[in-house]
N, C-alpha and C positions, 0 to 999 in steps of 0.2 A: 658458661652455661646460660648466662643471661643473652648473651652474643644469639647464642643458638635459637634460642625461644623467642626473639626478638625478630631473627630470621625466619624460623617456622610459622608466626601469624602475620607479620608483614607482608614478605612477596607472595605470598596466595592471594592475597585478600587485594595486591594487585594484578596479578593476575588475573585475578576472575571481574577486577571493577575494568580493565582493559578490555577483555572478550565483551563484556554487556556494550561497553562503548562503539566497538567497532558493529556491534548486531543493530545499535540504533542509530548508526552514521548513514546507513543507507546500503547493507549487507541484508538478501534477505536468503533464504530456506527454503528448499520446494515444501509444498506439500502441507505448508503452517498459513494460519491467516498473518498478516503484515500490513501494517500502516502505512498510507504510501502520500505522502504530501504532493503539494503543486509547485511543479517542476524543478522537480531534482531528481537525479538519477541513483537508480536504485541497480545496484550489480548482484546476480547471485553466488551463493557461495564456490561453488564453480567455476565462475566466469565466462560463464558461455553466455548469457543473457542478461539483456542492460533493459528496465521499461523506466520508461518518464510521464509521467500525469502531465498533459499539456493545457486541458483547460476541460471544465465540469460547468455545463448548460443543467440549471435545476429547476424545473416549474412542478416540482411534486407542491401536494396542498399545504400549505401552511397550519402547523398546530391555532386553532384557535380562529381557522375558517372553514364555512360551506364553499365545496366544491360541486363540480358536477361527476369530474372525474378523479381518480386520484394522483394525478401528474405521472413525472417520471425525471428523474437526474441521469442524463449522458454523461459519460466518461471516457472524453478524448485520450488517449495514449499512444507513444511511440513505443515501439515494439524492434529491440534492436539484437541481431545477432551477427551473422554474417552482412546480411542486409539491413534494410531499416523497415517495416512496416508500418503500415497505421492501424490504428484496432480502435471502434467505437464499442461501449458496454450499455447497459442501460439497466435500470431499476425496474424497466418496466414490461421488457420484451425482449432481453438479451443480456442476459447475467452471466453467461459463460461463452465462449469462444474457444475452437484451438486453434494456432498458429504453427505451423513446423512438427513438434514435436511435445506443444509446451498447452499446456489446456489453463485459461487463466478464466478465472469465479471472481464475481462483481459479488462480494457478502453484503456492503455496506458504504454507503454514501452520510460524509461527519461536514457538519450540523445539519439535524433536521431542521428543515425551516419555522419559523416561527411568526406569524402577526407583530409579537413583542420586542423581538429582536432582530436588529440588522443584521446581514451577516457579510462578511468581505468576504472577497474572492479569496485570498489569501487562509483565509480559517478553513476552508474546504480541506479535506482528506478522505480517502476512500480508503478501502480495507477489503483487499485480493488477498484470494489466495491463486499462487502457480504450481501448476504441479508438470513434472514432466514426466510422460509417456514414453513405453519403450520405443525404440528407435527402428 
């Protein structure tokens, strides 16, 4: 009985720490927002469609300055299915695009910039969401 019980809350509880794993390995969802770092490939659950963040140009304002205007963060990306595409976004004048079949949303550009705080290129992450469109 113990066997049993032992069974019944262990491999669930792997189970389910397995799937979280694989959703934050770089697995994503249409339709859901998704965190998507720089440069690393992200496949969706599918497999029809691979995007990679290639590199994010930021001159939005800085917390904790006058601006004139309020900037904007570019977000370079590959765009890979059958072919390869390129896709720019922007904070500021192009937050949404479709490509093929696939309509990808610029929500959010990670770290706001700050006067206070440096930020590397590498701490950048943006937050898409994909959705795909009927065919």
């Amino acid at each position: 009985m113990k066997k049993l019980l032992f069974i019944l809350i262990v491999f669930p509880s792997l189970f389910f720490s397995c799937e979280t794993e694989v959703y934050e390995s770089g697995v994503f969802q249409y339709g859901t927002e998704k965190k998507f770092d720089l440069q690393r490939n992200y496949l969706s659950m599918d497999e029809k469609l691979t995007i990679r963040i290639d590199s994010i140009h930021d001159s939005r304002c800085p917390i904790g300055a006058t601006c004139i205007w309020q900037g904007e963060a570019r977000v370079y990306m590959s765009f890979i299915t059958e072919t390869e595409n390129q896709l720019v976004l922007s904070t500021y004048d192009n937050q949404k695009d479709t490509i093929q079949n696939f309509e990808i949303i610029l929500t959010d550009v990670l770290p706001y910039p700050d006067l206070l705080v440096e930020t590397d290129t590498d701490d950048y992450s943006v937050i898409l969401q994909i959705n795909k469109l009927d065919d």
